[in-house]
C-alpha positions in Angstrom: 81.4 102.4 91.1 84.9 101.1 91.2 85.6 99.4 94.8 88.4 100.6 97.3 90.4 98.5 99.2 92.1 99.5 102.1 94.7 97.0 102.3 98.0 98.5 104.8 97.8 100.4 107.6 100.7 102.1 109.4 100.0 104.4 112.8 102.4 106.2 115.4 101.0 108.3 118.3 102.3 108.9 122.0 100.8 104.8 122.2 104.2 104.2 120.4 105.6 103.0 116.8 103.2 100.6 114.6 99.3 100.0 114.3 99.9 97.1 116.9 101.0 99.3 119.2 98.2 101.7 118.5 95.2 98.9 118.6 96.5 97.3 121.9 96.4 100.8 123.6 93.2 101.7 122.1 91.4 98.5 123.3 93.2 99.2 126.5 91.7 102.6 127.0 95.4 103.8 127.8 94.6 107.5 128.4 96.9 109.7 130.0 97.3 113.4 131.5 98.8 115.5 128.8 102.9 116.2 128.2 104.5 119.2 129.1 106.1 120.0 126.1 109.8 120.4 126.1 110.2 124.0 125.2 111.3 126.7 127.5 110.4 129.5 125.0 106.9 128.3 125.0 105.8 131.1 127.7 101.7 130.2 127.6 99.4 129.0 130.2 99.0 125.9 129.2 102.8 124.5 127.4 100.8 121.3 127.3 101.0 118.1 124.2 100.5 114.6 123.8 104.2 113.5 122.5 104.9 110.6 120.5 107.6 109.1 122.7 111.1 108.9 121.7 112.1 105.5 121.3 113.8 104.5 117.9 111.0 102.7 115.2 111.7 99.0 115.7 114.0 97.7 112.5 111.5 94.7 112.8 108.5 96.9 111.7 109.1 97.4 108.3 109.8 94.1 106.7 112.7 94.5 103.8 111.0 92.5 101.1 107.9 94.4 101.1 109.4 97.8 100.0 111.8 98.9 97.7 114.9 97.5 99.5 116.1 100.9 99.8 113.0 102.7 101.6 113.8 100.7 105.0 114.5 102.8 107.4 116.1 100.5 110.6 115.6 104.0 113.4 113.3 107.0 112.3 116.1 109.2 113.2 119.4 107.6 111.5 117.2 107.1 108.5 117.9 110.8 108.2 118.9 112.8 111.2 117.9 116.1 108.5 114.3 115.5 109.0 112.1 116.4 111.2 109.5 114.8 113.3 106.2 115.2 111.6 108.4 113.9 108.3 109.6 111.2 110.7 106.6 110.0 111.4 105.0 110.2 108.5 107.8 108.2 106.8 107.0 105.8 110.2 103.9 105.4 109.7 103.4 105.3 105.6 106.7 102.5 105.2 104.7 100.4 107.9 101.6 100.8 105.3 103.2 100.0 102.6 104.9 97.2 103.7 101.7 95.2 105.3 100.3 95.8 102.0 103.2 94.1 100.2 103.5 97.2 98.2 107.4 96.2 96.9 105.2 93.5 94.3 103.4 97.0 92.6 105.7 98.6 90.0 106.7 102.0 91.7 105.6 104.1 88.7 101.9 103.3 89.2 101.9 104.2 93.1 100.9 107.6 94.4 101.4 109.6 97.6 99.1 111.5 99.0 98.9 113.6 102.5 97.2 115.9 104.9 99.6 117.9 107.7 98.6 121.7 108.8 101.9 122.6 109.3 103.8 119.8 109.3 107.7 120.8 110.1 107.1 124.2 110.8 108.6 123.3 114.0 111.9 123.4 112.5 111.5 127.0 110.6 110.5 128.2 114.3 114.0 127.0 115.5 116.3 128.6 112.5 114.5 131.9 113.1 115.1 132.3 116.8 118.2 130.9 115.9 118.2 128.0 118.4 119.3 125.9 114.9 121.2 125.8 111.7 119.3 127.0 108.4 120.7 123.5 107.0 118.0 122.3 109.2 115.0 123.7 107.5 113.0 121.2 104.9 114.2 121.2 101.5 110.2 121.6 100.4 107.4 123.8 102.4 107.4 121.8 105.8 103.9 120.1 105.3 105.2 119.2 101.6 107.8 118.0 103.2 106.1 114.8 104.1 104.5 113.5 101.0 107.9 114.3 99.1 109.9 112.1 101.4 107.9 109.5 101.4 107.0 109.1 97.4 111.3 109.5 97.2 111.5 106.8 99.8 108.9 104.2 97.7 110.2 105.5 94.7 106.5 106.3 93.5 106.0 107.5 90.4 102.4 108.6 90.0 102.2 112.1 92.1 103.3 113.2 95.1 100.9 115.6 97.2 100.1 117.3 100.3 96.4 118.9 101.7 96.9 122.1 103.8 93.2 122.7 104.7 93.7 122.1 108.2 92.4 118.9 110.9 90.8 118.0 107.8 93.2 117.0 105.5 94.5 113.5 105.6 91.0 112.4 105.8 90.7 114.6 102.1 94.0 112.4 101.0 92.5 109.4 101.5 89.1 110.6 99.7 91.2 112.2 96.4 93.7 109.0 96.4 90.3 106.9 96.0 89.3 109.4 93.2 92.9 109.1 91.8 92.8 105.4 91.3 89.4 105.7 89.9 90.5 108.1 87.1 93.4 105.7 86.1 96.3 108.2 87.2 97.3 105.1 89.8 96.5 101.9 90.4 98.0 102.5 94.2 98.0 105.5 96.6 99.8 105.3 99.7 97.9 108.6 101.4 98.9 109.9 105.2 98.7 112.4 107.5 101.2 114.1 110.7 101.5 116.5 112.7 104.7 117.6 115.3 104.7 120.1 118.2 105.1 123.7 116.7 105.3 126.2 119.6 103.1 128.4 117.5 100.5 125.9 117.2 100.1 125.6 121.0 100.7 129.2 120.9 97.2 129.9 119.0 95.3 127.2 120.7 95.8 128.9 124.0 95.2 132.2 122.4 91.8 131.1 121.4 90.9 129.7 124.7 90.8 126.2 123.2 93.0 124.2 125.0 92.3 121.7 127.4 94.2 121.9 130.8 93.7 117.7 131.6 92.9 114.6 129.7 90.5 115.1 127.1 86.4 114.3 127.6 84.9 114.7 123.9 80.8 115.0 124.7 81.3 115.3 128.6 79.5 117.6 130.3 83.0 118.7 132.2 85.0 118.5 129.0 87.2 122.1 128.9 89.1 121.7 125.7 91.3 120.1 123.2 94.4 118.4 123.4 96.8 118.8 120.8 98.9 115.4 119.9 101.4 114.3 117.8 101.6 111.5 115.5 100.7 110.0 111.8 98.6 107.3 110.3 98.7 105.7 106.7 96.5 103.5 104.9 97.1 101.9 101.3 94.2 102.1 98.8 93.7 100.1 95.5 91.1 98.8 93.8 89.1 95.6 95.3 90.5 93.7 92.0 93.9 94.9 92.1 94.4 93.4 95.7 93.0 90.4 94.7 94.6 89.8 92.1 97.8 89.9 94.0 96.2 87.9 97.0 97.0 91.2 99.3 94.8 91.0 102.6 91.8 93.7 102.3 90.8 95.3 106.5 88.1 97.3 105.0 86.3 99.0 102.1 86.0 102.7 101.4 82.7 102.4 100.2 81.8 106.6 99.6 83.2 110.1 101.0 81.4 113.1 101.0 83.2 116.4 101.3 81.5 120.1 102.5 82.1 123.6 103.7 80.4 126.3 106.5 81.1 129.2 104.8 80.3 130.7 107.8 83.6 131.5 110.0 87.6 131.3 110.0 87.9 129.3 112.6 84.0 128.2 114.6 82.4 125.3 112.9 78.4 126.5 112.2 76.5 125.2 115.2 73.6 124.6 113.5 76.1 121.5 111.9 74.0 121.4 108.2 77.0 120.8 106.1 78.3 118.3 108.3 75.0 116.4 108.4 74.8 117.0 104.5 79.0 115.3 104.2 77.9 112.5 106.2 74.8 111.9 103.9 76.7 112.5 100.9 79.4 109.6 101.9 76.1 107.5 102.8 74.7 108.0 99.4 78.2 107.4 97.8 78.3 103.9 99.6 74.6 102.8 98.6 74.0 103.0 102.3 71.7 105.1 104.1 71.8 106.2 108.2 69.8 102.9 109.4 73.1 101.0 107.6 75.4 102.8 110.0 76.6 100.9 112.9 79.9 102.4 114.6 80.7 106.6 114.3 84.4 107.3 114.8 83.5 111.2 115.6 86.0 114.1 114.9 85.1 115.3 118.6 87.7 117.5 119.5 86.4 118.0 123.6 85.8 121.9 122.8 82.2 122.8 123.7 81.2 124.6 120.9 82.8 121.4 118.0 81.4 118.6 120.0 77.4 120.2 120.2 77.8 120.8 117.1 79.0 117.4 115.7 76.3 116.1 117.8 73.8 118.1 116.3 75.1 116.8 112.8 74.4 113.4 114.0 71.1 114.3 115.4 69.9 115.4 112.1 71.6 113.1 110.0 70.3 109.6 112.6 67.4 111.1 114.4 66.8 109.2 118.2 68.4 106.3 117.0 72.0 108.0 117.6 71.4 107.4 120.8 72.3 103.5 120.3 74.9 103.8 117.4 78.4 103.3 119.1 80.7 106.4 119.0 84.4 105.6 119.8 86.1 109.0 121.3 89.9 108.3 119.8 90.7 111.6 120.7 90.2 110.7 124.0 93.1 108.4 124.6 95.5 110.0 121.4 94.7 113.5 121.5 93.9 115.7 118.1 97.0 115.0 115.2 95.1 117.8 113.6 95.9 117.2 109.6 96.5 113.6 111.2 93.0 113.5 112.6 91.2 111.8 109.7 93.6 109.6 108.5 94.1 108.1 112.1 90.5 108.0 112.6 90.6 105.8 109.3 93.4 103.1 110.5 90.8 102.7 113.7 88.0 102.3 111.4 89.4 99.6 109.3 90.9 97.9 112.5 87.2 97.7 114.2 85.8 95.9 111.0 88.8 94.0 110.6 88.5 93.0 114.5 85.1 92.9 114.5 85.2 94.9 117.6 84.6 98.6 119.0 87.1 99.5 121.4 85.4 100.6 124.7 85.6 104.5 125.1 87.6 105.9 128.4 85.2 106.9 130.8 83.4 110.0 131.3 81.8 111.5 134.7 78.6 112.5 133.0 77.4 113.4 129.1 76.7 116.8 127.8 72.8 117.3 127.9 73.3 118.6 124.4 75.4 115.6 123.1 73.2 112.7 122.7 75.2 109.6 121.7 76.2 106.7 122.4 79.6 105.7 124.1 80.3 102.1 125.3 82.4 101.8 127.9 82.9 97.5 126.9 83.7 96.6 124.1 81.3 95.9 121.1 80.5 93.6 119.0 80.8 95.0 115.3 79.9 91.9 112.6 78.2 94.2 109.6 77.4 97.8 108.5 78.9 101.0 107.5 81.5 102.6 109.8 81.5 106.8 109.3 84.8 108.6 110.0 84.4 112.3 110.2 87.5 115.1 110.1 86.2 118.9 110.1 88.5 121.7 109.9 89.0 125.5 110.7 87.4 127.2 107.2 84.7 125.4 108.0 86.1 121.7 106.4 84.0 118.9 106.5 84.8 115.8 105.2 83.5 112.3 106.2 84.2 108.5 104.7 82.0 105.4 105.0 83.6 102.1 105.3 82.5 98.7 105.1 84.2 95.4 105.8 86.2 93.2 103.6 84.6 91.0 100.5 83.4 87.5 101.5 
């Protein structure tokens, strides 16, 4: 099978603008109680976010020559005061991709876009129909289309512009059909992304279904009450192994398989039982020519909601048997929060940064673990020199997806 390179990576999260930013406050364990959002319409118990913070993107970030000269945006709002956040980020996050890849030496008509975003913008529909803003303000496309339309008109790419809709997991889906894309010849590049921004009905429905956390997040604590919702993007830039090197582009990681499944079972509850997310992760094994004794670092979807984390853990159970009790888990939700349609893609950009690093990020710490949730999470960092990293992203509709990735070629 054709290899995958993962060759820029772009990240923006309430740690700030840039993956920099993002790996320093990961290794840092920088958690933090969650933001009260600032909406005084949002009349629920618990009005509560982790917000990307509002400084301007540093006109440093996104070098000049390595996009097309006029895809540089100096502030993520006077690039286009029009847009709104999730787009913002989004365009953040995927320029920064595209320019650590270089991506201004591939001719634009071969590069795809690809994304994952629940409901990207709706934020800004919310605001015209209470009519708190202008209908000038609403996207020009449906607000999660939004995002991959700006961002293929802002690197002028020519191969497809396209956005996933099936919920948390959907940028992790982007990066699995980009792969597919540039196998089947319809690219030779695919810059694919995922964001969310706070949507007052979003934290709406989380309260409504009891889902919410009320404090810092604790994914497979015994204490853990909830999820936190956060907002944020992450990109990554696929081509093929022999298309970066050809061009001397720098290669973090490989995406060596995906394997993509679904519950059937309920509209929003994942099957606790967890067999189609044991039989994704085997699938993206098989995919890589790997198999669960290769697997040496679990970046988990673990939301901190009783009922996802027991179940995830009973995926891995299955899937690793006693030995997931020494395979490192790093809890990213933890210290960013959930980006939702963001969630797999973000998960990704930690991935490749832990094989390019050669190092697991210690987890934040937790009081005790959940009888029921087995595994393994460091408190130190780890050493990570080999193996296959799995990234899991599940999904209301019962959405599994997960990706294996391996390190750069010698």
């Amino acid at each position: 099978m054709t290899e995958i390179a993962i060759t820029g990576l772009g990240a923006v999260s309430r740690l700030g603008y840039g993956a920099e930013a993002f790996w320093s406050g990961v290794l840092a364990r920088d958690t933090a109680p969650p933001d009260r959002v600032p909406d005084p319409d949002a009349r629920v118990p618990l009005p509560l976010y982790y917000l990307v913070p509002p400084d301007s993107v540093p006109s440093d970030s996104v070098p000049s020559d390595s996009v097309p000269s006029d895809s540089v945006p100096s502030d993520s709002s006077a690039a286009d005061p029009g847009l709104g956040p999730a787009t913002r980020y989004t365009l953040s996050a995927g320029l920064e991709a595209a320019a650590d890849a270089r991506l201004g030496e591939v001719a634009p008509d071969r590069v795809a876009v690809v994304t994952g975003s629940s409901v990207g913008d709706a934020r800004q529909v919310e605001l015209v129909r209470a009519g708190q803003a202008a209908p000038a303000s609403l996207p020009a496309a449906s607000p999660p289309f939004e995002q991959a339309s700006a961002l293929a008109a802002r690197l002028d790419a020519g191969a497809g512009a396209l956005n996933l809709s099936n919920a948390c997991a959907g940028s992790g889906y982007a990066i699995a059909l980009g792969a597919e894309m540039i196998r089947d010849g319809e690219a030779n590049v695919v810059v694919a992304a995922g964001a969310e921004a706070y949507s007052r009905v979003t934290v709406a429905a989380f309260n409504r279904m009891g889902a919410l956390g009320s404090e810092r997040p604790r994914p497979f604590a015994r204490d853990r009450n909830g999820v936190m919702l956060g907002e944020g993007a992450g990109a990554v830039v696929l081509e093929t192994v022999e298309h970066a090197r050809a061009r001397g582009a720098r290669i973090y990681a490989r995406l060596a398989g995906s394997g993509w499944s679904c519950d059937a079972a309920h509209l929003t509850a994942p099957d606790p039982a967890g067999t189609q997310a044991a039989r994704a992760m085997r699938a993206a094994l098989a995919e890589a020519g790997a198999d669960p004794a290769d697997v040496t670092l679990i970046v988990p979807h673990a939301t901190g909601t009783k009922l996802n984390d027991s179940t995830e853990a009973a995926a891995m159970t299955g899937v690793f048997g006693p030995r997931l009790g020494d395979i490192p888990l790093h809890n990213l939700k933890a210290i960013v929060g959930h980006l939702a349609g963001g969630a797999g893609v973000l998960g990704t950009v930690l991935a490749a940064l832990c094989l390019h690093h050669r190092t697991v990020p210690g987890n934040p710490p937790v009081s005790e673990l959940d009888p029921q949730c087995a595994v393994h999470l460091p408190a130190a960092p780890t050493a990570l020199d080999s193996g296959v990293v799995l990234v899991n992203a599940y999904a209301f509709g019962g959405n599994n997806i997960s990706l294996a990735l391996t390190g750069a070629p010698s």
